[in-house]
C-alpha positions as CSV (number, residue, x, y, z in Angstrom):
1,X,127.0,54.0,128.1
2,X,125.7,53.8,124.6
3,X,122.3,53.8,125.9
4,X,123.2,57.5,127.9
5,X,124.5,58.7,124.9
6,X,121.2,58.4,122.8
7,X,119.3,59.3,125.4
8,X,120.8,62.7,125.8
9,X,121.5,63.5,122.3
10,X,117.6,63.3,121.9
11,X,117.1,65.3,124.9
12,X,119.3,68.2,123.2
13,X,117.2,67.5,119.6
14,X,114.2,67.8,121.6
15,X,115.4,70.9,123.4
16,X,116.7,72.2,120.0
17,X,113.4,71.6,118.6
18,X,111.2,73.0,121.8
19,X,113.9,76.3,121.6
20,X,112.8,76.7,117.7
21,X,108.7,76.2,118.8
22,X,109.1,79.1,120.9
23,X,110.9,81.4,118.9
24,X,108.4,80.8,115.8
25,X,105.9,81.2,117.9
26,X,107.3,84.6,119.3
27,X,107.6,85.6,115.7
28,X,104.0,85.0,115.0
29,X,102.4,86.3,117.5
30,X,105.2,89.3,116.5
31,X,103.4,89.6,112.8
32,X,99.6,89.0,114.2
33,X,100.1,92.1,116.2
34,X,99.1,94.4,112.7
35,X,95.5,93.4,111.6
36,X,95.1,91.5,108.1
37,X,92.6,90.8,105.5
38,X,90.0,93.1,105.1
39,X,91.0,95.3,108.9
40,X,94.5,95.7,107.2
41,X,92.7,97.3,104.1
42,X,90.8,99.2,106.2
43,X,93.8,100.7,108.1
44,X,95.9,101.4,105.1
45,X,93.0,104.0,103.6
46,X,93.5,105.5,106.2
47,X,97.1,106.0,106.3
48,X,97.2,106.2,101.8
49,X,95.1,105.5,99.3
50,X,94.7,102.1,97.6
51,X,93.4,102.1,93.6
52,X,92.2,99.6,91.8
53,X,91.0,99.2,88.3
54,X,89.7,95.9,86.0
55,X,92.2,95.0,83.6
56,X,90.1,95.2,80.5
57,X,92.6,95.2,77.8
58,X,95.0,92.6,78.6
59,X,96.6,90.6,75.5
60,X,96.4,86.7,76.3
61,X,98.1,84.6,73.7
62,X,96.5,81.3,72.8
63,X,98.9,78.9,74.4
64,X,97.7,80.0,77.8
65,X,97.1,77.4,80.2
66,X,94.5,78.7,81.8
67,X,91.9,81.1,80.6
68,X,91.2,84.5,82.5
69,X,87.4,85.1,83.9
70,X,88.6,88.8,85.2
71,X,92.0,90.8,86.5
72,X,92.1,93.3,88.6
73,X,95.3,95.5,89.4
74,X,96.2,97.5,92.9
75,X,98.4,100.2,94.4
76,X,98.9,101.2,97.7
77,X,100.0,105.4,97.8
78,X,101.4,105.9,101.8
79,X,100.1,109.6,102.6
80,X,102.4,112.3,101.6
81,X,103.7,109.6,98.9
82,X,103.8,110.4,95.2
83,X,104.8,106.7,94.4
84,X,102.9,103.6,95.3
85,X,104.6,101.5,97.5
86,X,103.4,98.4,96.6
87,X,101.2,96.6,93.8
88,X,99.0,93.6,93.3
89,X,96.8,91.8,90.3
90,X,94.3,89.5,91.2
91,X,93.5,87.3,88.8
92,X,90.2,85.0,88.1
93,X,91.1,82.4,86.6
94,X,90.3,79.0,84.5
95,X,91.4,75.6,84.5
96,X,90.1,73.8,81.8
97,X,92.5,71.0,82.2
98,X,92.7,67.7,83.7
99,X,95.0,68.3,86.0
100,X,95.3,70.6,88.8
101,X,97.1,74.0,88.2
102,X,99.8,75.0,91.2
103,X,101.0,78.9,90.6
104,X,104.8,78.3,91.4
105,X,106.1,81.8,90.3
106,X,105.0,84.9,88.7
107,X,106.9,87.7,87.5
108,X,106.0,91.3,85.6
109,X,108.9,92.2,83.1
110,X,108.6,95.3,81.1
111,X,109.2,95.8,77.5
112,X,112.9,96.8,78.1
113,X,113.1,92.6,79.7
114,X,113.0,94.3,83.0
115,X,111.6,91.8,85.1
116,X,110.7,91.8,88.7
117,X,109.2,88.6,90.9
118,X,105.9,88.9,92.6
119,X,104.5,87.1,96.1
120,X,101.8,85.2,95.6
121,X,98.2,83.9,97.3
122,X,96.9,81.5,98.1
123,X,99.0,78.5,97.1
124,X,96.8,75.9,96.7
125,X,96.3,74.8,93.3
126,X,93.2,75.4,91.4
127,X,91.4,72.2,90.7
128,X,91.0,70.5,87.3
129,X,88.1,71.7,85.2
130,X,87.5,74.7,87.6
131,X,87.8,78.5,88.5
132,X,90.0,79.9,91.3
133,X,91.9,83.3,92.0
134,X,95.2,84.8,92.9
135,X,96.9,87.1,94.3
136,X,100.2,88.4,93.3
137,X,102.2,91.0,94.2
138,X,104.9,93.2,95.4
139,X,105.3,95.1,99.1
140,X,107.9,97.5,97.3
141,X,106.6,99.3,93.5
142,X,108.8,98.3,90.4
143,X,109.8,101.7,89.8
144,X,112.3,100.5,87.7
145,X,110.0,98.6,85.0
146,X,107.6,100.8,82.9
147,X,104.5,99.9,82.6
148,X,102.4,98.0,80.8
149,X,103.8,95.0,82.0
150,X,103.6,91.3,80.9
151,X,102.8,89.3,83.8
152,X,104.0,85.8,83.2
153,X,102.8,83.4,85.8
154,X,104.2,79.4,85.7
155,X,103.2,76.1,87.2
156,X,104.6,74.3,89.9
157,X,104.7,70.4,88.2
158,X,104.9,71.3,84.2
159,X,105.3,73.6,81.2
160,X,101.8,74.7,81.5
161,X,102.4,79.0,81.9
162,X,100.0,81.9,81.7
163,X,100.9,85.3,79.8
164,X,98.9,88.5,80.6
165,X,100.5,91.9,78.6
166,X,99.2,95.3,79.0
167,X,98.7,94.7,82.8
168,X,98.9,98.6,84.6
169,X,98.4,99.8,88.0
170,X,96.2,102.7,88.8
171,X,97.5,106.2,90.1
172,X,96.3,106.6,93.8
173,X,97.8,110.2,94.6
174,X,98.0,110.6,98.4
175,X,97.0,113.6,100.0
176,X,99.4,115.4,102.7
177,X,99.0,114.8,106.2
């Protein structure tokens, strides 16, 4: 009796677990439907326009963890759109540490404290005494901070953070249809 009642709890935890397998897998096969990488990029000049500009002017305070080899900010203007819909920085960046950086968070705030929590890519950390990049951003613009921004990114494992001020995104103004 005790042995029928393992065995068929783990046939419903296996069942449980088989019912899950197929419902991610519906879900991802759901989200590859819409090209990414470079195709998406591709497919959303066409529908908008998507700016970019270098960063040149941003203010990095000493106490940075990391230093900054080049940044880059984006906006993505949907045809017929006034407004960006979305933003991004990338971000070249320095580890001149003995540790491995991990980005845990990043956030822009504006200078009224307005602050606003990015996405970021890719999460693997960027190795000790080396160069790596990310990504972060936001599929929705802050309308509601004004820009320049400080973008404060932070570490996964420790204190160590990053400050970036004067960080702006470009003006792409969409034509009509």
């Amino acid at each position: 009796m005790i042995i029928d009642n393992v065995l068929k709890r783990e046939r419903d935890e296996a069942q449980a677990e088989a019912r899950q397998c197929q419902e991610d897998k519906a879900r991802l096969l759901a989200e590859r439907g819409e090209p990414g990488g470079l195709m998406e990029a591709a497919w959303l000049e066409g529908a908008g326009v998507v700016a970019f500009k270098q960063l040149g002017f941003l203010t990095k305070p000493p106490a940075n963890a990391l230093g900054v080899k080049g940044a880059w900010s984006y906006s993505y203007t949907p045809t017929g759109e006034t407004h960006p819909a979305s933003v991004a920085v990338r971000l070249l960046l320095l580890n001149p540490g003995a540790e491995p950086w991990t980005l845990a968070g990043a956030a822009l705030v504006d200078a009224t404290g307005g602050q606003v929590e990015l996405a970021r890519w890719p999460l693997a950390p960027i190795p000790a005494n080396s160069a790596g990049a990310f990504v972060v951003g936001l599929e929705a613009a802050p309308a509601q901070l004004g820009c320049p921004c400080t973008l404060k990114l932070w570490e996964a494992t420790g204190p160590r953070t990053i400050t970036l001020g004067n960080v702006t995104f470009p003006e792409g103004k969409a034509k009509g249809p």
